[in-house]
N, C-alpha and C positions, 0 to 999 in steps of 0.2 A: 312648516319649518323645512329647508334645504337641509338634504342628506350630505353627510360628510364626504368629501370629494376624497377618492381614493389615494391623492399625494398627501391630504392630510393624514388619513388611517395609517398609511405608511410609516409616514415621520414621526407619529405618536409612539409606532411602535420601535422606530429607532432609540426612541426620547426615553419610552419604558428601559426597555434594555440598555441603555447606558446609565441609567437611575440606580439600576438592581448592579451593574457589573459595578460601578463607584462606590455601592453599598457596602459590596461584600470587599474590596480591599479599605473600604475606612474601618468597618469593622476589626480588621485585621494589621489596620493601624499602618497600612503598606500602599504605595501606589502602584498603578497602571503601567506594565512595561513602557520603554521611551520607544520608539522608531527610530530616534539618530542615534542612537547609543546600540554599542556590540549586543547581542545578544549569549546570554550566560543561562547556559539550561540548570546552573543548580541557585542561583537566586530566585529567593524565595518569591518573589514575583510573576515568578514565571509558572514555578509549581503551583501556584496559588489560580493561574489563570487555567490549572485544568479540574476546579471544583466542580463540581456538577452542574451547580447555580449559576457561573460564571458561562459554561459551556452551553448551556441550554440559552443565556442571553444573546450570546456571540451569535449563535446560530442564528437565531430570531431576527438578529440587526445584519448579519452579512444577506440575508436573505431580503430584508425589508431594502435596503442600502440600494441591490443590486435591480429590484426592480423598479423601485424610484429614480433609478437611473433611468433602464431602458423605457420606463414611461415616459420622462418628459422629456427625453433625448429623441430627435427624428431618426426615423427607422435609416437611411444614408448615411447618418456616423455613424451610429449604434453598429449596423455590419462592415463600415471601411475599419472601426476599432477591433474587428475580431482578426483581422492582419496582424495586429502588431505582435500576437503571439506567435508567429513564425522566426520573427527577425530575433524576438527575445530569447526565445528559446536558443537561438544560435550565435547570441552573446552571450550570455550564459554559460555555454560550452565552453566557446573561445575563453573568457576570462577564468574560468579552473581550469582549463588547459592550462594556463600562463601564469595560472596560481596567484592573482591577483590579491584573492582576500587574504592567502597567508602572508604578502608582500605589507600588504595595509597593515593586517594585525600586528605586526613588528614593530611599524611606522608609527603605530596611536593614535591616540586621539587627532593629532595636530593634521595627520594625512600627508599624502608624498602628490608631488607632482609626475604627470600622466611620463615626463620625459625619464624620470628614475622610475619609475614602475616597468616600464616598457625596458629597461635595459639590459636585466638579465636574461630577457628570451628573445631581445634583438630584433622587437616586432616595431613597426610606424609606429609612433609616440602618438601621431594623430588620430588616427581610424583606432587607435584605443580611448585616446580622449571622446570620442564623436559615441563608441561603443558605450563606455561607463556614463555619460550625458544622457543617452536613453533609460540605461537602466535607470538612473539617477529619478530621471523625471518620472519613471512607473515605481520611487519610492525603494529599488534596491539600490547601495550605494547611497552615498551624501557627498555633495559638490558642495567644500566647503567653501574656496575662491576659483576663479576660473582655472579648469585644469587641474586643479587639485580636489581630489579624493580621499574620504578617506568608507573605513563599515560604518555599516548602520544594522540596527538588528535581523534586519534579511540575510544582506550578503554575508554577514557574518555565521548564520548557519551553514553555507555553505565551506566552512573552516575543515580543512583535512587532518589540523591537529598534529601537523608538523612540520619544522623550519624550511620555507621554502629555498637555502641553499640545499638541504638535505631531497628536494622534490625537483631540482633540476637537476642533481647531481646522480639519482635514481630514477627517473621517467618510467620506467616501467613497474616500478613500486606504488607510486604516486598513490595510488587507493586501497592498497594492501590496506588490512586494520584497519581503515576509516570508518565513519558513518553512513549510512544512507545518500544525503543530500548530495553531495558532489559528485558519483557515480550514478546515483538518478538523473541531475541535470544535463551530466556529459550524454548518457544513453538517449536522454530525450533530445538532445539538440542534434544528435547525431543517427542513428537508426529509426525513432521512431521518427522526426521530420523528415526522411528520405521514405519512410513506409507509409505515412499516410498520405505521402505527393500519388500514390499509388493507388488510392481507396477506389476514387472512381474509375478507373480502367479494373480493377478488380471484382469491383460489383457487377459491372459490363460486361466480363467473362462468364459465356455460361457454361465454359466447363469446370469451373470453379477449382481446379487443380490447385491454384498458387493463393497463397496469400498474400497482402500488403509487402510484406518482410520479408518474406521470399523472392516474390518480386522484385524487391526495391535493391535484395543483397545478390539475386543472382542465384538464387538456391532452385536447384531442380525438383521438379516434385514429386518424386519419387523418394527424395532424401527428408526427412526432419528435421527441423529446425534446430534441433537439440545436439543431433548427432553431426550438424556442419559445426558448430560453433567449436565441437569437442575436438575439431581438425588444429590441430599442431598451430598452423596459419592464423586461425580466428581465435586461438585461446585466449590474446588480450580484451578480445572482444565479449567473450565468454566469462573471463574475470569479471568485468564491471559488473556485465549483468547480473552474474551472482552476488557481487556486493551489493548494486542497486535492488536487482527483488527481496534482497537477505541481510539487510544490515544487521549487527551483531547485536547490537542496543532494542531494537527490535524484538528480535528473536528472543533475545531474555525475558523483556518484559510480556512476551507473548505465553512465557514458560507458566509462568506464575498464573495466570489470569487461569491455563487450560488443566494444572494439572495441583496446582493448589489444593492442602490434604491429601494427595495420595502418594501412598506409596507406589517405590518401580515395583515391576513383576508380582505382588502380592496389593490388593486392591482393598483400602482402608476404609471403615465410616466416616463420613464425611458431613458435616452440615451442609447442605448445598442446596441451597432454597430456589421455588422456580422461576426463574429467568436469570440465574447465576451462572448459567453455562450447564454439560450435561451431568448428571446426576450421578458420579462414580460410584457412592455406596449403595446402587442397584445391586450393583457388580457380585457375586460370589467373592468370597474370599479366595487367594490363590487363581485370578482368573486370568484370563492369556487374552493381551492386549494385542494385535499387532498396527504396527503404526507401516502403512502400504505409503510407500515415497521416499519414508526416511527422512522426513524434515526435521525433526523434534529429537532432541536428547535424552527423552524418555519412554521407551519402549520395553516391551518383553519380548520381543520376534520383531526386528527390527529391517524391515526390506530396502532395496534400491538396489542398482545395479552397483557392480563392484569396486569402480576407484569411489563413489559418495561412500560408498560402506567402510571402506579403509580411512575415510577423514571420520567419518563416526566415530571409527573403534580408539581415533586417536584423540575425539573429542570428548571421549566416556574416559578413558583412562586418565586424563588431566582431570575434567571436573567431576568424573563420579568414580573414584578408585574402585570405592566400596561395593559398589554393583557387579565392576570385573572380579572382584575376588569372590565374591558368593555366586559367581556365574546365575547372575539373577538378571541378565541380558543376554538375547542371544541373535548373530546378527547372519542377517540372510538374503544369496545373492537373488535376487526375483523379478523376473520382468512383468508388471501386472498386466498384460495383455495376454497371458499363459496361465494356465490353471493356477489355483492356490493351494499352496500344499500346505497351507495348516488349516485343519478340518473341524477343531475344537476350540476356536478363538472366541471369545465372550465379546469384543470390540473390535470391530474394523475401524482405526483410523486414518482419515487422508487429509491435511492441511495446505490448502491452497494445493492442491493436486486437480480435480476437474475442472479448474479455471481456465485451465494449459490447453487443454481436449475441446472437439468440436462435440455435441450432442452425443453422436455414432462412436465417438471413440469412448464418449463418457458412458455411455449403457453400456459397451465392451468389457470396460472395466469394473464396473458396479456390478453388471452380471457374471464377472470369473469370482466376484466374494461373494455372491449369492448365491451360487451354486455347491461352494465350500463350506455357507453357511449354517448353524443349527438355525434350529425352531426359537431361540432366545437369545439368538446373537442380534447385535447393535451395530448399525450402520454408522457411525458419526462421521460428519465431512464440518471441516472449517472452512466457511468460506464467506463469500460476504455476499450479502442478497440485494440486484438490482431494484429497489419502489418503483412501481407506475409514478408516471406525472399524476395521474388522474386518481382518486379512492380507490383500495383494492376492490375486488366484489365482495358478494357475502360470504363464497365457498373458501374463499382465499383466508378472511379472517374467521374462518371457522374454527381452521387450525390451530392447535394451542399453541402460544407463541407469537403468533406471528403478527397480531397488528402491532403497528406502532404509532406513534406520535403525530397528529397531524396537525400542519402551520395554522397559525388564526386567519380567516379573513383579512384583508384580499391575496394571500401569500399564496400560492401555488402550494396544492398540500401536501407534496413531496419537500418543501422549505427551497424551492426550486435552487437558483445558484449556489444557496452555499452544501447540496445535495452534489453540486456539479462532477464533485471527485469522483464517483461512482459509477458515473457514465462515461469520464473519459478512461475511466480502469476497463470500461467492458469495449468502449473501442480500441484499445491498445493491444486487449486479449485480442481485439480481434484481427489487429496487424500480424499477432505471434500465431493466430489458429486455433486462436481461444474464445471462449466466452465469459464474461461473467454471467450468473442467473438470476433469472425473476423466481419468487417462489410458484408461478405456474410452473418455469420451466423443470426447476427442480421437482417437480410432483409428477413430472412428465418423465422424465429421463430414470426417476426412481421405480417409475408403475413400468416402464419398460425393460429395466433391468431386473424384476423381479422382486422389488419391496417396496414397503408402506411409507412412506415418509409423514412419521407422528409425531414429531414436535418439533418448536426452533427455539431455540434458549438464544436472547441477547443478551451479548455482557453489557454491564456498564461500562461508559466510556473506552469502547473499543466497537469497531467497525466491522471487527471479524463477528459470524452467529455458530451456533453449533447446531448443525442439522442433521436431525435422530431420523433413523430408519430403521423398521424390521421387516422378516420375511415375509412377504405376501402370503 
């Protein structure tokens, strides 16, 4: 008998997971998000599509989908199509620049023609028409008649969420309060496509001074990427980014997932089963958290350097009165590249903090809390961990924690493309000077700094892991 030809195995399993995603919304007596229809993050359709079941199919079919593509597709389109994400990415920009989606949203279902769209910001009506036709054809936007536009549930995430007279009439407002999406697309169409025009002459450098982004903005290397941005000059530039890496919605539901069951500054029993994230009611009662970065609104010794420290104390007094009054937070100016002056911390926290850092600065940092640290202090870092394409090794799943899931036959067993986000996080770190990690690297970077890195708790449905470290 003839073995199953691998475009068949494929499309089966596309066929599987559209079986199991159609099952789980009949069961629930709902359909399938539309594509031409706005996208509404509190229909119930949409929270529906992040079930466990439903997510685990997605994954299985973008990944099946994407290789059945580059299989039967010849290798000359398959690489002339990896182009078109430059030009998108810089329509994209252009059109929340111009507030297109909020113009649509207004407009409805029925859509405006490219020559009223174009009018408030006084741009060619054409080369916008020509602009939204692209997006249109890769599925963002919907060309309902020629020239006429109107959302579809893509562009429509990118909604700022308010009246675009009120966003020409404030330009430099435009992404105050917003979401994520529209200040991530403007940063990617704009710094990050001028930083990775850069990657190759950067790799080619061997004195390896600059990075992408450095390079690309002009930043001497002597200065940090962090401390130009904070320049008077780049602050609108600095805004986004902080909105793009930090969106509000985000950040919340990031709260819940890490600190769910505990209390601030006094550390509660917790049920907290393993691979739920890290273990709080380890913890002694009364034990001293300190959270190193100052991401999170939850700390007992709260560090960063001192204008983040003044938005804290402004963002604890709004949402947690109750903490300032019992002085059960306490907040501290700290450079972590300098010793740590609290010497009895039961938890070092750092959330998406060594991502930012190259290796040498990440042991830097790990080693000034390891040197501060007891004999039963906890290393926790949030962060998210690069998979090999290829199986871990054995020592790697040795680790508790750390294997995870791997794709069926013939699926690359990383779930290769629809994995894809992962790797371009750790190339973009690596335009800013960053990395993401493998868990080799983290093992590396922890044994060099001076602790054990003994577990990794995955949450469900979320991409960040918690990765537990004690003193060597």
């Amino acid at each position: 008998m003839a073995s199953v030809s691998t475009l068949r195995l494929l499309a089966n399993l596309i066929s599987q997971a559209v079986d199991t995603i159609e099952g789980v919304y009949a069961s629930a007596d709902a359909a399938p998000p539309q594509l031409d229809k706005p996208w509404d993050p509190k229909d119930p359709s949409e929270a529906l599509g992040q079930d466990p079941t439903i997510t685990e199919a997605k994954t299985t079919l973008v990944a099946a989908a994407a290789q059945l593509l580059v299989t039967i597709r010849d290798p000359i389109s398959t690489l002339l199509s990896i182009s078109d994400g430059v030009p998108l990415l810089a329509c994209l920009r252009t059109i929340s620049e111009l507030n297109v989606v909020e113009i649509l949203r207004e407009a409805g279902p029925q859509g405006l023609h490219t020559k009223e769209i174009a009018s408030p910001s006084k741009v060619n009506p054409d080369i916008l028409a020509r602009m939204l036709r692209f997006l249109a054809t890769n599925h963002i936007f919907y060309e309902i008649a020629p020239d006429v536009f109107a959302n579809n549930r893509i562009s429509s995430s990118l909604d700022k969420g308010k009246p675009s007279a009120v966003l020409f009439n404030k330009p430099e407002e435009r992404l105050t309060g917003t979401a994520t999406a529209a200040a991530l697309m403007e940063m990617f169409g704009d710094e990050i496509i001028k930083s990775f025009a850069q990657l190759t002459e950067t790799v080619l450098d061997p004195s390896g001074e600059q990075s992408p982004m450095k390079r690309a903005l002009g930043v001497s290397s002597s200065e940090s990427l962090f401390s130009w941005m904070m320049r008077p000059e780049n602050r609108p530039r600095a805004n986004r980014f902080n909105i793009a890496m930090h969106g509000d919605s985000q950040r919340e539901q990031a709260l819940g997932a890490i600190f769910k069951g505990m209390a601030f500054h006094v550390f509660m029993p917790v049920s907290n089963r393993a691979g739920k994230g890290f273990n709080w009611s380890e913890l002694p009662s009364g034990g001293i958290l300190v959270d190193v970065g100052s991401i999170l609104p939850s700390r007992v010794v709260n560090q960063d350097f001192g204008p983040v420290l003044e938005k804290a104390k402004v963002h604890w007094q709004e949402n947690f009165p109750e903490h300032i009054q019992k002085n059960l937070v306490e907040f501290q100016a700290h450079d972590f590249f300098q010793p740590q002056p609290v010497k009895d911390a039961d938890v070092f926290l750092l959330r998406h903090i060594t991502h930012d850092w190259s290796d040498e600065k990440t042991i830097e940092i790990l080693g000034r809390l390891c040197d501060a640290a007891k004999p039963t202090t906890h290393l926790v870092l949030i962060e998210h961990i690069v998979p090999s394409v290829a199986e871990e090794p054995a020592s790697i799943k040795a680790i508790p924690g750390a294997p995870r899931p791997t794709a069926p036959a013939p699926l690359l067993p990383n779930f290769g493309a629809a994995s894809s986000a992962i790797y371009f996080r750790d190339m973009m770190m690596y335009n800013l000077g960053g990395k993401e990690r493998t868990i080799a690297n983290f093992v590396q970077v922890f044994d060099k700094a001076g602790w054990n890195l003994v577990r990794i708790h995955r949450i469900p449905g979320m991409e960040q892991c918690h990765i537990v470290g004690v003193p060597a």
